[in-house]
N, C-alpha and C positions, 0 to 999 in steps of 0.2 A: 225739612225742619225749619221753624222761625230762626235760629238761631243765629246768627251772626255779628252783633258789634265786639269788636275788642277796643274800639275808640271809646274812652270815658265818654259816661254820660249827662249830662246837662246837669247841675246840682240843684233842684228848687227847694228844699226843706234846709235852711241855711244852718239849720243851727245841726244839723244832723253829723255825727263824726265821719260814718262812708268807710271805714277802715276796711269792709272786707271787697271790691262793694258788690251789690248785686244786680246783677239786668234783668231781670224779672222773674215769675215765678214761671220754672220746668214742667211742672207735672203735681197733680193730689192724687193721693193715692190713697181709695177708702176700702178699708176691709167689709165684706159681704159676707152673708149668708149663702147666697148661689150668684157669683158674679155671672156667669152666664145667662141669665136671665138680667139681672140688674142692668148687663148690657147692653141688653134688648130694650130694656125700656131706656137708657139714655142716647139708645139710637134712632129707636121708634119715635117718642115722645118728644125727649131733646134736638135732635138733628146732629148728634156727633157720631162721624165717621170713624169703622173700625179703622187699625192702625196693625195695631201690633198685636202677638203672642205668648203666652210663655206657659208650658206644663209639662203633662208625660211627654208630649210627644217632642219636646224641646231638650228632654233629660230631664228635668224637674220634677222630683217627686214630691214634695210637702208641700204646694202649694200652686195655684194657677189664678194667672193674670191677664186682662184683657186691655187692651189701648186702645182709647177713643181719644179723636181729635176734632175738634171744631175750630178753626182758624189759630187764634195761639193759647187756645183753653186745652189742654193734655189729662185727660180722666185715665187712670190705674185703676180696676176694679180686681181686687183681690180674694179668693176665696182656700181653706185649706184642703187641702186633700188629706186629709187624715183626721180621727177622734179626738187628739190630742195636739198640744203644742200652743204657742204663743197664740197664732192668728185666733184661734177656737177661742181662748181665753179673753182675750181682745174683745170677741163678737158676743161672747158669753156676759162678760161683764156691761158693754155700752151698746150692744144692737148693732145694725151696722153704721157707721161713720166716716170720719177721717181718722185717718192714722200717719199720713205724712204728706208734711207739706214742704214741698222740692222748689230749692229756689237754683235757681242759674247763676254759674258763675264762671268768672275767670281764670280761679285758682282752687279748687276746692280743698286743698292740703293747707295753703294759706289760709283759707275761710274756719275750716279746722283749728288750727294753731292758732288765730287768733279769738276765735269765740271761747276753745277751753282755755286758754290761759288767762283770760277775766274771768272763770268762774262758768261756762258752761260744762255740762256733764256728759259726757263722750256716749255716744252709740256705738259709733264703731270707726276706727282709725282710718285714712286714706285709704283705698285699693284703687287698681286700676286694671279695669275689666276691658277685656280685646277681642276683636272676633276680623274677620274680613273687610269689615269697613273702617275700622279704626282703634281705639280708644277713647273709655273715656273714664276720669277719675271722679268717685264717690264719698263721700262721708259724710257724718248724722251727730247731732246732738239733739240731747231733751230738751222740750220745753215745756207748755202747760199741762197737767194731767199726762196720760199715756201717749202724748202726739209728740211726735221728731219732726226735727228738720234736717232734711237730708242736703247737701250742696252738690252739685252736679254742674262738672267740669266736661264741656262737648267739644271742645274746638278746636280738638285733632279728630272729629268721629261723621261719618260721615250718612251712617245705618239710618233707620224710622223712628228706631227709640232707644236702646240699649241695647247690646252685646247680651245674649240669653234671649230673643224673643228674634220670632218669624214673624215675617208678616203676615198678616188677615183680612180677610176681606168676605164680602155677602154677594150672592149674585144680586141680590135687589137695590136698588138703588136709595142709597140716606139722602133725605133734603134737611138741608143747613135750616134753622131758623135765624137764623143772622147774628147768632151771639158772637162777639170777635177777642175778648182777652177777661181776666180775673181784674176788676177793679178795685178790690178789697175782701178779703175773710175777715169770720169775726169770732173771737174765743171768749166762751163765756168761762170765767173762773171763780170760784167758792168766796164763800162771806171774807171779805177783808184783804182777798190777794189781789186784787186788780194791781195796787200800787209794787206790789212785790215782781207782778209780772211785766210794768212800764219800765219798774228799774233793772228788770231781765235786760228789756230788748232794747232801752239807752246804753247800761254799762256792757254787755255781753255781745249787741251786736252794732252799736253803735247808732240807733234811733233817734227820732226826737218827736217830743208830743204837739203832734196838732191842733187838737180840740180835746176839752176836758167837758162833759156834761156830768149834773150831780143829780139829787133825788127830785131839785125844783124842777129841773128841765125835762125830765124824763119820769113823769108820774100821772097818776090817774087820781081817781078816789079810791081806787085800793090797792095800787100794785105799784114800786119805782125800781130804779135800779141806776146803778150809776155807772161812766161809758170813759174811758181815753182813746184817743188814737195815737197810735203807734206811725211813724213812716221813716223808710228811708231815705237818703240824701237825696236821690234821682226821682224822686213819687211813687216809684213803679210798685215797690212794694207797701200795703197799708194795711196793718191789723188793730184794728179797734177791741178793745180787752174789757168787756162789760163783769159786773158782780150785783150781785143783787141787792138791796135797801130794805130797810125796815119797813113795810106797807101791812094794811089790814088784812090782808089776802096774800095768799101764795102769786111771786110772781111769775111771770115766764123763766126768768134765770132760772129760779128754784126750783121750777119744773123741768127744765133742763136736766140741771146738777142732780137733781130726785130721779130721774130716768137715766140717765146716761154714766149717773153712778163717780160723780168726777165733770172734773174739768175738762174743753172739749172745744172743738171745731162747730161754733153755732149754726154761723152763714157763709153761705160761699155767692159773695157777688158779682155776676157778670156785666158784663156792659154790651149794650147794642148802640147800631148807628139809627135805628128805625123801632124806637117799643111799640108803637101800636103794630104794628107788624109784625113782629116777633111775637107779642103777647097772643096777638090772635091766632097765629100759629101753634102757640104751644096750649091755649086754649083747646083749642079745636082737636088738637092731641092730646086732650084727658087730661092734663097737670090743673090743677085746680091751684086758688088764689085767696087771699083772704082777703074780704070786702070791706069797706070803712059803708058806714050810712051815704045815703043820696045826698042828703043837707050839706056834707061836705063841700058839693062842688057849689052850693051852694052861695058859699062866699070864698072859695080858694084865690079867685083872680084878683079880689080886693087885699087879697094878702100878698100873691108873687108877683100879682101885676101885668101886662100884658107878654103872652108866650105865641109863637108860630103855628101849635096846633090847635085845630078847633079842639072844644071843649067834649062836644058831645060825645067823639070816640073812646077818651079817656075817660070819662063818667061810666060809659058803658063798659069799658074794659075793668073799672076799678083804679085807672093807673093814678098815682097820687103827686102833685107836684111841689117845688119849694124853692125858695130863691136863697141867694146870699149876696156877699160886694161884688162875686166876679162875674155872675149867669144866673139860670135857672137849671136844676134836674126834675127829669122824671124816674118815679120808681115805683114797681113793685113788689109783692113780698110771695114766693107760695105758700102752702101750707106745708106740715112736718113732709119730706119725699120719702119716708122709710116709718114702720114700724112706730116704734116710739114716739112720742112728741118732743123728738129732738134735731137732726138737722132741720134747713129749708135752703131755697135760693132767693137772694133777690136779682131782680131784672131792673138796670140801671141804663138811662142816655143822660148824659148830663151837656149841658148847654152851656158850658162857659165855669157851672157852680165846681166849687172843690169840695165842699162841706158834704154834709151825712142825711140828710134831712130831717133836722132837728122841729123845725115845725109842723114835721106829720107825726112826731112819736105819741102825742095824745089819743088823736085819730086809731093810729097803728095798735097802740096799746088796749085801746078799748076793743077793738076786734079781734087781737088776740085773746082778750079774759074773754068772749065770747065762745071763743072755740075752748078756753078753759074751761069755761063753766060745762059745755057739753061734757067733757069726758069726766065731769069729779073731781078737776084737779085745782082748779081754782083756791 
């Protein structure tokens, strides 16, 4: 397992409280249709390694769970075994998605205690679940739409993932793409809540906002929407809380919220040490991408300025760059991975930058109305 500090950690977001605090994120865990197959394709496609198990053959009857691992990226692919109940309801209403996003911690009774007693809404109290390798302690509260946060206390536990799962494994061999940790998720929330959900995760879990983007910063001619970021004290955790703006056109958000039925887990960002690397890898594995125009790269470097990579791999990959005070990133975006025109990933290296890539959301935005206008939704 990654898992080991119990030494606090470095505090870079000064103004953040840090009350519970958290070492980063454990595990997401998105409810399927057939995780078994969804598997397949985040092992095929993605390059993350089975891990773990959980179902009939574990005792579990309502429901069966797959663990993929890719360095300290932990994927739960959940699917139910049965007609009815929660998970069904879940996938009935949003397609498949997120449904929990599990952060690490050192205390998860304290992380409990103090998130409900500001005013979070209980999932479900402390347990502490045991098997041969150890323990370890659990507990969840709400937060945007149908999605929890679970706190997961490991550091008496010694097992692949949780107490309730075997291990698993393929005789074929997973190649990595080189994705190495979650640099940010992104929750898109309903007209007007953005600010209800930054004073969620200030007063409830002790955050503080990064960057604030509004409808100048983030519009088109027909679509805007407006972005906070969330982080906590140590950086490790950062949720950016988009809503959508008044524009001519239906935006993404709204496309979003319109399919997914609610509030929701948009993006999940990973980071790599090498994106053209990576990208071409997961190219070459079927994940498709969404394109900006060629003209782009045609003046990007008068904008970030000189970068390490030649230009021409990134033109040909799509991958889109941006500067701030502290570096430069590169990033890209895929297209929806599921059903709906609602999740995607992006694929992050960043070079020193902290920020979001605020100077490709023009770019970005118009090739997403692009893929809006195919389906009608525009």
């Amino acid at each position: 397992m990654q898992h080991s500090p119990s030494t606090p950690l470095e505090k870079v977001v000064p103004e953040a409280e840090d009350f519970l605090p958290l070492l980063g994120t454990d595990h997401i865990e998105l409810y399927c249709g057939n995780a078994k197959q969804s598997a397949y394709y985040y092992m095929m496609a993605w390059g993350f390694e089975p891990v773990a198990y959980s179902g009939l053959e574990t005792g579990r009857n309502d429901a069966v769970s797959y663990v993929l691992r890719q360095d300290k990226i932990t994927l739960v692919l959940t699917s139910p075994l049965s007609a009815d109940g929660p998970i069904n309801q879940h996938i009935n209403q949003h397609g498949d998605g997120v449904k929990a996003v599990a952060l690490w911690v050192d205390d998860a009774e304290k992380s409990w205690k103090e998130t409900t007693a500001r005013g979070a809404v209980s999932v479900f109290e402390p347990e502490t679940r045991k098997d041969a390798n150890g323990e370890v302690v659990l507990s969840a509260i709400e937060t945007y739409g149908d999605t929890i946060h679970v706190f997961v206390e490991r550091k008496n536990y010694t097992g692949l993932f949780l107490p309730g799962y075997q291990p698993w494994s393929l005789e074929t061999e997973v190649k990595s793409v080189g994705l190495k940790y979650v640099d940010h998720m992104v929750g898109n929330v309903g007209w007007g809540e953005m600010n209800t959900w930054v004073d969620f995760y200030a007063r409830v879990m002790g955050f503080a906002q990064l960057i604030s983007f509004d409808d100048k910063d983030i519009s088109t001619e027909y679509t805007a929407l407006m972005s906070k970021v969330m982080s906590n004290g140590n950086g490790r955790i950062k949720f950016p809380i988009n809503e959508p703006a008044e524009g001519k056109k239906k935006s993404q958000i709204e496309e979003y919220i319109d399919f997914y039925n609610g509030s929701g887990v948009q993006h999940i960002a990973v980071a790599t040490s090498n994106i053209i690397e990576t990208v071409t890898q997961l190219r070459d594995r079927g994940i498709e991408f969404l394109r900006v125009p060629s003209a782009y790269y045609d003046t990007v470097l008068d904008r970030v300025g000189e970068i390490d990579e030649d230009l021409a791999p990134l033109k040909e990959l799509g991958i889109l760059i941006d500067r701030d005070d502290e570096g430069y990133l590169l990033q890209i975006f895929t297209k929806p991975v599921v059903d709906r025109p609602t999740m995607f990933f992006e694929i992050i290296q960043r070079k020193g930058a902290k920020s979001f890539g605020k100077g490709n959301f023009k770019a970005l935005f118009e090739a997403i109305e692009r893929e809006q206008e195919s389906r009608g939704t525009l």
